[in-house]
C-alpha positions in Angstrom: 0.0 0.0 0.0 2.5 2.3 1.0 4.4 2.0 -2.8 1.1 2.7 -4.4 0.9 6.0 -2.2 4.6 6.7 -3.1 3.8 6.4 -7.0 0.8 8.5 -7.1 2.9 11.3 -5.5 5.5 10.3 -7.7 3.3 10.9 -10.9 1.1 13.7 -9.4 4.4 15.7 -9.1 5.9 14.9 -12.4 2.6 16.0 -13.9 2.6 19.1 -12.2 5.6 19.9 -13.4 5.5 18.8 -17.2 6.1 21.6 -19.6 4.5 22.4 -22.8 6.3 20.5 -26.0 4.6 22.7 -28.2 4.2 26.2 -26.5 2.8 28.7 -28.7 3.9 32.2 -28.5 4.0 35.5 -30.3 6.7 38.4 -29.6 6.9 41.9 -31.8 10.5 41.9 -33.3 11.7 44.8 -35.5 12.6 44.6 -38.9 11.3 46.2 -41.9 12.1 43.8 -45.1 12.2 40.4 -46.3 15.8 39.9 -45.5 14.8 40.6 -41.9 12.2 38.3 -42.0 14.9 35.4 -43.0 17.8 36.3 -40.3 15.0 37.0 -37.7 13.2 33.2 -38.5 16.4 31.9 -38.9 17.9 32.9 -35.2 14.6 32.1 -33.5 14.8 28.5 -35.5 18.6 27.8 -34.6 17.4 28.0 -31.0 17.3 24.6 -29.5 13.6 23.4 -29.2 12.1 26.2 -31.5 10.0 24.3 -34.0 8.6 26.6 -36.4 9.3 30.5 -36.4 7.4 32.6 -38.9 7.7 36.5 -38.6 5.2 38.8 -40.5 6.8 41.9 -42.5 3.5 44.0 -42.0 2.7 43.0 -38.3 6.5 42.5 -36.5 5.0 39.3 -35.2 6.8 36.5 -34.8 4.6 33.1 -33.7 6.7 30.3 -32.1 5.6 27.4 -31.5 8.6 25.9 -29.2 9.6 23.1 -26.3 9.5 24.7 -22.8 12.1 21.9 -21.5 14.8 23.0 -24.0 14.5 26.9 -24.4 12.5 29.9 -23.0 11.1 33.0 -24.9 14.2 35.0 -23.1 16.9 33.1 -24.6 14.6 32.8 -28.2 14.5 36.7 -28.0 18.4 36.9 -27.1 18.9 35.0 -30.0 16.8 37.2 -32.3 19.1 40.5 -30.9 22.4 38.7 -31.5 21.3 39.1 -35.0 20.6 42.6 -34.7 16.9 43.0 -34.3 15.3 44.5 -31.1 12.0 42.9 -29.4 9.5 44.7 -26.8 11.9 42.7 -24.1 15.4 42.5 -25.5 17.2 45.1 -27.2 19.9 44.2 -29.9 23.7 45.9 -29.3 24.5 48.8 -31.5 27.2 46.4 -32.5 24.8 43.6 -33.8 22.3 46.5 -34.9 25.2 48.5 -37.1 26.2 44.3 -38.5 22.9 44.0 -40.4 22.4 45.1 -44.1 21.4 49.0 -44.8 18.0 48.4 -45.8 17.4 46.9 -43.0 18.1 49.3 -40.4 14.2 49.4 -38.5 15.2 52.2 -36.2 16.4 54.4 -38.7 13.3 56.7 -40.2 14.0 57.2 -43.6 14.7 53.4 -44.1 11.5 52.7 -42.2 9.3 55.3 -44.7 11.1 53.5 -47.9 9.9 50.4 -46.6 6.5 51.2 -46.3 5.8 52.2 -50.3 
């Protein structure tokens, strides 16, 4: 009797502590073109449990659907920065920012109002 009592604590607290293999999640990232919408899918993707990444050019979205055992949206969203785009939560180095191509520099004004003909 007593194992039976240990097992269903056993399994009550495993289950209560089972995370989500296929989280879905949406975070804004910047970017303006369809060169940011590859190296901002592409970070997100090489991101160790991130199973599909697809940013919209119009929106800034960018829906996840990821593993909560092998990653996190922080360390997603770090990734995204490395790569120089900014999110509401992580905000990409002027280093990584100044590495990406001209047309794509979001925070810049004039690029932003080219991009929007």
């Amino acid at each position: 009797m007593k194992n039976a009592v240990v097992l269903v604590m056993f399994l009550v607290g495993a289950f209560g502590f089972a995370q989500n293999k296929n989280a879905k999640a949406m975070v804004e990232v910047d970017g303006v073109c369809m060169m940011c919408k590859e190296r901002i899918e592409k970070a997100a993707i090489k991101s160790k449990g991130v199973k599909s990444a697809v940013w919209d050019v119009k929106t800034h979205e960018l829906k996840l659907i990821y593993d909560e055992s092998k990653t996190d949206l922080k360390t997603i969203q770090q990734n995204i920065a490395d790569v120089g785009h900014d999110t509401k939560e992580i905000k990409a180095t002027d280093e990584a920012y100044n590495s990406v191509h001209g047309c794509c520099m979001y925070r810049d004004k004039d690029v932003k109002h080219n991009h929007k003909e």
